[in-house]
C-alpha positions in Angstrom: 27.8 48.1 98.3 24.3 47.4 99.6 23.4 50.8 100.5 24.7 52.2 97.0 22.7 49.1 95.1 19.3 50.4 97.4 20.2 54.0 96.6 21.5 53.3 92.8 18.4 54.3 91.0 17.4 58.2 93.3 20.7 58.7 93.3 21.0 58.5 88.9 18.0 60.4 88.9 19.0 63.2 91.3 22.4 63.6 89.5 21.1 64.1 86.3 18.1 66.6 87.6 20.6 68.9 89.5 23.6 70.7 89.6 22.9 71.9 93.1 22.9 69.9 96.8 19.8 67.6 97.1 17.3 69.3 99.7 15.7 67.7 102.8 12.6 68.0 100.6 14.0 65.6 98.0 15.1 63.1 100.2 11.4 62.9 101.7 9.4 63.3 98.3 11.5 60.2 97.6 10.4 58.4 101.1 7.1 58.9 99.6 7.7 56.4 97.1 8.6 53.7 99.3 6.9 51.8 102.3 7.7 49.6 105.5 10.7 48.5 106.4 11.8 49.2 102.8 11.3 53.3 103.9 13.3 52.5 107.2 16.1 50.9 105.3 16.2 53.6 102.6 16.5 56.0 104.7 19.2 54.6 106.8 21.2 54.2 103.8 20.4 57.8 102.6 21.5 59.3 105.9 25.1 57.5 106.4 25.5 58.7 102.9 25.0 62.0 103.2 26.7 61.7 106.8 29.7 60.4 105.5 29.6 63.0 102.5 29.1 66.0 105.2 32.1 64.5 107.1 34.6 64.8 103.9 33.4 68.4 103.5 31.6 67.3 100.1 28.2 68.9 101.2 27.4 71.4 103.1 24.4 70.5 104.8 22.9 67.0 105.6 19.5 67.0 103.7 18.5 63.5 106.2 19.0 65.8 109.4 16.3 65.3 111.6 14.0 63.0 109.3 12.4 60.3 111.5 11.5 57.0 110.3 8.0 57.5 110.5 7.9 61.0 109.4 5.6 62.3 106.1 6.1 65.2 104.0 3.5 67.8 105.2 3.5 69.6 102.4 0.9 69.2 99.6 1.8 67.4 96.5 2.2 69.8 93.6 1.1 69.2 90.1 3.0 69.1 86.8 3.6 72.3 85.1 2.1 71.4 81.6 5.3 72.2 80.0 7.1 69.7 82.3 4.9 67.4 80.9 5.3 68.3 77.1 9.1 68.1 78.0 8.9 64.5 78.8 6.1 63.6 75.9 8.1 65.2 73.0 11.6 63.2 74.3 10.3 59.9 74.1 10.4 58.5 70.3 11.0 55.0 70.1 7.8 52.9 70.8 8.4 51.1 73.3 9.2 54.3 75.7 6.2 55.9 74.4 4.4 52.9 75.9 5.8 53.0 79.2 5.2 56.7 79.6 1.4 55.9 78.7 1.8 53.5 81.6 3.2 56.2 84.1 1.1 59.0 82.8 -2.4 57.4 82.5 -2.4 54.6 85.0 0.2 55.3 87.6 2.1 52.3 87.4 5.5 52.0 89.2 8.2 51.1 86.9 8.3 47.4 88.8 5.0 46.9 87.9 5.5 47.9 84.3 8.6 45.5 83.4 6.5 42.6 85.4 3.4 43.0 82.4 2.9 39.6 80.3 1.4 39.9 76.9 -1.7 38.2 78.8 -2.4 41.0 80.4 -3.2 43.2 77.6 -6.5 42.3 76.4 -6.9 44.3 73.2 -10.3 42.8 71.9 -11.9 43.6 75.8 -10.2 46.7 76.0 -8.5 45.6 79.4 -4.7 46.3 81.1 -3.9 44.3 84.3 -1.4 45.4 85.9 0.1 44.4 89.4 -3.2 42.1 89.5 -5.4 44.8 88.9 -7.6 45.2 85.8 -7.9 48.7 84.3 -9.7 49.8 81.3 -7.4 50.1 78.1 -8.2 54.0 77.3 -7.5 55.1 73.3 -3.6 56.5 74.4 -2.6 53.8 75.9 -4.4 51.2 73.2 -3.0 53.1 70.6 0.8 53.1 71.8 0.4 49.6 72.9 -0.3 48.7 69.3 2.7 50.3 67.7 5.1 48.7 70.5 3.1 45.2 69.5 4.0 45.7 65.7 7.4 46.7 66.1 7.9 43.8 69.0 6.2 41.5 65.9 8.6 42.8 63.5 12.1 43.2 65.4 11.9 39.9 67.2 9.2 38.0 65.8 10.8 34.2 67.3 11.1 35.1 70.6 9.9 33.4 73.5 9.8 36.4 76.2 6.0 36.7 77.5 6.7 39.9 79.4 4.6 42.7 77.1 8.4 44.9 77.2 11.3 43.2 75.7 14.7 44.6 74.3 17.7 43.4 72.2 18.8 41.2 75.3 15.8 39.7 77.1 14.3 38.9 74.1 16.6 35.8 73.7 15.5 35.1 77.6 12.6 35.0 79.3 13.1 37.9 81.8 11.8 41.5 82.1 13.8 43.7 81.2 15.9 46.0 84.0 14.6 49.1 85.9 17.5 50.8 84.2 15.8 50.0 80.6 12.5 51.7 82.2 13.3 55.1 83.5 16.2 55.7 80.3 14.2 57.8 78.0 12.8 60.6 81.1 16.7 60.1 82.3 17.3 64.5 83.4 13.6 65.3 83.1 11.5 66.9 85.4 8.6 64.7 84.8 10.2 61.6 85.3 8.2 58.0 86.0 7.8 58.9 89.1 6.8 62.3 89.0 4.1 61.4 86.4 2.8 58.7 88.3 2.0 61.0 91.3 1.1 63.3 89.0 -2.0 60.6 87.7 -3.0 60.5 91.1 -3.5 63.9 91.9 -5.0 64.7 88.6 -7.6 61.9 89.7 -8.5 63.0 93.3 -8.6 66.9 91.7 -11.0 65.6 89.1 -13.1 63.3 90.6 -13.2 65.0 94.5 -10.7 64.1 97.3 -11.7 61.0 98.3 -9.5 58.8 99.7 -11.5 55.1 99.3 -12.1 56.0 95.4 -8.3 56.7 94.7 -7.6 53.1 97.1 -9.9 51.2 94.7 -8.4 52.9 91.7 -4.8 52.7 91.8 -4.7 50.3 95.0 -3.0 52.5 97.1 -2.4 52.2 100.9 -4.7 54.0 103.2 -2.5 56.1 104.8 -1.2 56.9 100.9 -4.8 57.2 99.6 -5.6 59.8 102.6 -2.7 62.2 101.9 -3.7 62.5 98.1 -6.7 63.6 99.2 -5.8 65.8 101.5 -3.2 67.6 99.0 -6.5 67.9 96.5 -8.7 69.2 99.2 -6.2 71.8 100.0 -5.1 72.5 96.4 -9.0 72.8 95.6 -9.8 75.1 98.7 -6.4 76.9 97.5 -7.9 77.6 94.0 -11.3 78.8 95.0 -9.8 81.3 97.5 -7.8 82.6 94.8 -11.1 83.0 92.4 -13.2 84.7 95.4 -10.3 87.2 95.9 -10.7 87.8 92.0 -14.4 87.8 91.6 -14.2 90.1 94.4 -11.7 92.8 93.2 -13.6 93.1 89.9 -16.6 94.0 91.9 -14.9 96.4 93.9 -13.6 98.2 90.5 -17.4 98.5 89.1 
């Protein structure tokens, strides 16, 4: 029962992105997401799983085979497809979905760190977000989607005594956040999920602004060793891309 608790969350996501076997690929873009001796436990969990699964003949193929502990993905982190992305924006309609998609999408918050947010930390009149003891700048989106959760938070509970910033029809007669479940519903079968967009944010920030590992540390407060392989997946993704536009400038020249 513990390892299915650990596992709950990947696993509801997985089963509602595929109708195929999970790949040794998933199981480490997934390792990605965790750290420490939460990684080592997550993946022990994953692989009697899929052990025991392999030994009732369910699978085929054990996806954890030869995954060490300390073992990274080596490949470089891919972007979005823009269409993933529109997917995920035009599914989300109630407001307070919208905001924790603004949340994922524009500042790369985890979905623990977006149920722990207390109205204190938005700061409308400075324009400031903290989250996970951080303080960000409130950008138009996210000010803007903030404001319409606040309104309807105003109007459908307007007595209760929750501070967390995202309530629903049961914490907001507690004083709780509300559950992990409650965060990740709306992208529930997208490609783009939370997690996907919050990696997503981080790419798009070490493509934009150069690969640089200290700058995307003192943005999002990543890890080192995290910060460093961002960086490295922009480098290459850059170096990739301006290949690809030599190869092209060249064959036009060779056709004059």
């Amino acid at each position: 029962m513990g390892y299915l608790n650990r596992l709950w969350s990947v696993l509801l996501e997985w089963s509602n992105r595929y109708d195929h076997q999970v790949t040794r690929d998933d199981v480490l873009a997934h390792l990605e997401t965790v750290h420490g001796s939460q990684r080592k436990h997550t993946l022990v969990a994953l692989r009697s799983l899929f052990t025991r699964a392999k030994k009732n003949g369910t699978i085929f193929k054990n996806p954890t085979s030869r995954i060490r502990v300390g073992q990274q993905a080596n490949s470089v982190i891919q972007p979005l497809e823009s269409e993933h992305i529109q997917s995920s924006v035009a599914s989300v309609t109630r407001p307070a979905d919208r905001l924790i998609l603004a949340l994922a999408a524009v500042h790369a918050a985890r979905p623990g760190a977006i149920r722990r947010i207390q109205l204190d930390d938005l700061d409308i009149g400075n324009r400031r977000l903290v989250i996970n003891s951080r303080v960000r700048p409130l950008d138009e989106l996210t000010l803007q989607t903030a404001l319409a959760w606040l309104e309807h938070r105003r109007r459908r509970w307007p007595d209760t005594a929750n501070p967390h910033l995202l309530i629903n029809k049961q914490t907001a007669l507690e004083t709780g956040p509300i559950s992990g479940v409650s965060v990740s519903a709306a992208l529930r079968g997208q490609t783009a999920t939370l997690e996907r967009l919050r990696v997503d944010r981080q790419l798009e920030e070490a493509l934009v602004h150069g690969p640089d590992p200290l700058h995307l540390a003192e943005v999002f407060g990543l890890a080192e060793k995290t910060a460093v392989r961002y960086a490295d997946s922009a480098r290459r993704l850059l170096e990739s891309s301006a290949e690809s536009l030599n190869a092209v400038t060249a064959s036009v020249d060779d056709q004059r």
